[in-house]
C-alpha angles and dihedrals in degrees: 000000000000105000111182129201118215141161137227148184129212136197092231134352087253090061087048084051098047091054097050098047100060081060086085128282121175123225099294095055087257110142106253087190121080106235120117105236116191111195097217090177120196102350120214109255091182133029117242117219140236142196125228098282097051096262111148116248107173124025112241108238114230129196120264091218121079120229145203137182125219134191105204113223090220119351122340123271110263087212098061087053090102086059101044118114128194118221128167127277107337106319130218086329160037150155100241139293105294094051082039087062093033078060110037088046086058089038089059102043091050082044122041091158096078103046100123112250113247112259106249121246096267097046084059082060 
């Protein structure tokens, strides 16, 4: 069975959860679809610092979108594109190596820009 990874931004957690949630829950708010769906929140863009003792220096900066990773449990829904995101190579998170390689191969391809340029000859030695 073709099982594909993919990434997304949302404008809040309740539109992620909106959007999950039209995928199918029963009564009780359980999934009744098989994906596996990982809630990341508001992701840091920038590392905060710290001093030696652990006092914060610099305040790390989040998004202000919250994601979420899916691993599609067949292909991805058409419906959630306008919230993909691409990331390289695979981001914060992932669901192991073989759906990694299943997205950084589409990332690439919808992406060739960001295929990292081999390092030259002289930079191997």
């Amino acid at each position: 069975m073709t099982r594909q990874f993919r990434k997304y931004e949302f404008g809040s957690k309740g539109a992620a959860t909106t959007k999950i949630n039209a995928l199918g829950v029963d009564e009780e708010g359980n999934p009744t679809h098989s994906h596996a769906i990982v809630h990341l929140g508001n992701i840091v863009l920038t590392q905060g610092t710290y001093d030696e003792e652990g006092n914060e220096l610099t305040a790390p900066v989040l998004s202000d979108k919250w994601h979420v990773d899916v691993l599609w449990n067949g292909k991805a829904e058409a419906s959630w594109n306008n919230q993909m995101i691409w990331c390289e190579p695979v981001g914060l998170h992932g669901f192991g190596a073989k759906a990694a390689a299943e997205y950084t191969a589409a990332c690439y391809a919808a992406n060739p820009d960001m295929i990292p340029t081999p390092p030259s000859e002289d930079e191997l030695l």
